[in-house]
Each structure stands twice: as C-alpha cells, then as structure tokens.
C-alpha atoms as one frame of an Amber mdcrd trajectory, in Angstrom:
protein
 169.972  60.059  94.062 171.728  63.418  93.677 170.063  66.784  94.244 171.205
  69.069  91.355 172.797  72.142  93.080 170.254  75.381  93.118 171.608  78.524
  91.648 173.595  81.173  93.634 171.359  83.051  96.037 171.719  86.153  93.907
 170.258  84.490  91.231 167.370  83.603  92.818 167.325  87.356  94.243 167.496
  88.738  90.951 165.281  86.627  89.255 162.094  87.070  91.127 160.675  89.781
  89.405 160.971  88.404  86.831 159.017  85.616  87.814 156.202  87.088  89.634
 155.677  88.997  86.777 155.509  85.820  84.157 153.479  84.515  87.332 151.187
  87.655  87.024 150.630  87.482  83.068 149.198  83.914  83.706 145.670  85.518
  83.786 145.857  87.534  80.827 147.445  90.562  79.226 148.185  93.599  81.325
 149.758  96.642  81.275 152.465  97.577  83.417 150.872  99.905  85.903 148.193
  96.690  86.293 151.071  94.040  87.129 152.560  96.300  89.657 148.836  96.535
  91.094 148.482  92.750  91.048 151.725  92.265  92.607 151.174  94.771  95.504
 147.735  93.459  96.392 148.152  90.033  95.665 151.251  90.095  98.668 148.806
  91.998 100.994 151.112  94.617 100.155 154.478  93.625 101.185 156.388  93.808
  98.165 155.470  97.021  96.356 157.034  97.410  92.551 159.078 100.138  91.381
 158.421 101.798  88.095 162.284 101.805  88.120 162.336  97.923  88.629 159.547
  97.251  86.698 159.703  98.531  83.116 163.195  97.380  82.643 162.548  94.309
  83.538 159.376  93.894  81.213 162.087  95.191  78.171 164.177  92.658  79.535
 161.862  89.515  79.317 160.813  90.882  75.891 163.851  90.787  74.428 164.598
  87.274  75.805 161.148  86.176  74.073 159.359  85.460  77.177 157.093  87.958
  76.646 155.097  89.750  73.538 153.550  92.934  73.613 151.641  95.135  71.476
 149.680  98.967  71.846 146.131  99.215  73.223 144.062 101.362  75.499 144.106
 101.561  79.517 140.900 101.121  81.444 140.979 104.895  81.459 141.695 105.507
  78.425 144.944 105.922  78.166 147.467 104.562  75.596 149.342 101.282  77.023
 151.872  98.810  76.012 149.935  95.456  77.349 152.224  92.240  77.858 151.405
  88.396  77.394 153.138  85.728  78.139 154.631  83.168  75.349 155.177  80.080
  75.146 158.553  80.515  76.228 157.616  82.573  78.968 155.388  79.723  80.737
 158.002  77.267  80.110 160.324  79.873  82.481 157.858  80.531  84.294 157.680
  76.743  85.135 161.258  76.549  85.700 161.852  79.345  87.270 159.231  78.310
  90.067 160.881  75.062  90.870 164.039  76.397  91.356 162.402  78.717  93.803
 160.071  76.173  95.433 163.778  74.296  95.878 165.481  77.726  97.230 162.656
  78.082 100.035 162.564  74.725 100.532 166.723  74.832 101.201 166.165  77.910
 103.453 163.805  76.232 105.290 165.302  73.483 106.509 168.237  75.586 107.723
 165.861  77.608 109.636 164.831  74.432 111.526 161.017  74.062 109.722 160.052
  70.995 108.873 157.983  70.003 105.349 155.267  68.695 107.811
C-alpha cells in the first residue's frame, strides 16, 4: 500500500498557525489576545505569538470560512472581535493535524526515533 506523499516542508511551516489556532478555538470562542495566551501557556511558553502573525492569520482563516466571528466584550471590558470555529474549520482542523502527525512522524524516523 502506497503512502500518499506529505506536503512540502514549507507548507507544513506555514500552516501551523493556522492550525494551533483552529486547535485553540476547539474550547470555545476567544478573542485574539486570549488565543495568543492559550498558545503561549499551553507550549510552556516556547512558541510565543506575534500580534503581527496572529491577526492576519485570523483574517485569513475567516475569509477561507474556517472561522466566524462577531463583536463582544473582553473580560475587561473592552470591545473584541471573538472567533469560533465552523464546521469547515474542524474539518481542517482534522486534516490539517494528520498531515502534521505524518510530517513528525517522517522527521522522526530520519532522526533515528522509533514509534515505540
């Protein structure tokens, strides 16, 4: 049986973001500052989000559908755009991970670790 061929490297690079924050949204709604948070402390700190990364690519999983958002208020107050995931979103979300799970997996084995 065949092993489809993963996407390019930069590919996977590109898209994880994206898919920690679809990954992220999987609780609930948030606002942006919030999904950075949960990034950041979910890691133990070792990837830390950018405001410059970060809002762009929230516009850009809107506009692919992956994402809704409307207006509310911030825990302190504050007027926020909060972000859920669709139904489209969890289906990329879904994908996405596999083909990630299959990248690290690939890496892996040329690093000499075993699945055992």
């Amino acid at each position: 049986m065949a092993m489809k061929k993963p996407p390019p490297a930069g590919d996977i690079l590109q898209g994880t973001l994206d898919m920690l924050i679809l990954r992220t949204l999987v609780m609930g709604p948030a606002h942006g500052h919030t999904i950075a948070q949960v990034i950041e402390h979910t890691s133990e700190n070792a990837l830390e989000v950018e405001q410059g990364s970060l809002y762009p690519a929230l516009h850009r999983l809107e506009d692919r559908g992956l994402l809704s958002s409307e207006w509310g208020v911030s825990e302190n107050n504050r007027k926020a755009k909060f972000y859920r995931l669709t139904a489209k979103g969890r289906k990329e979300l879904a994908a996405a991970t596999g083909r990630w799970r299959q990248m690290t997996r690939a890496i892996g084995l040329i690093l000499g670790e075993s699945d055992e």
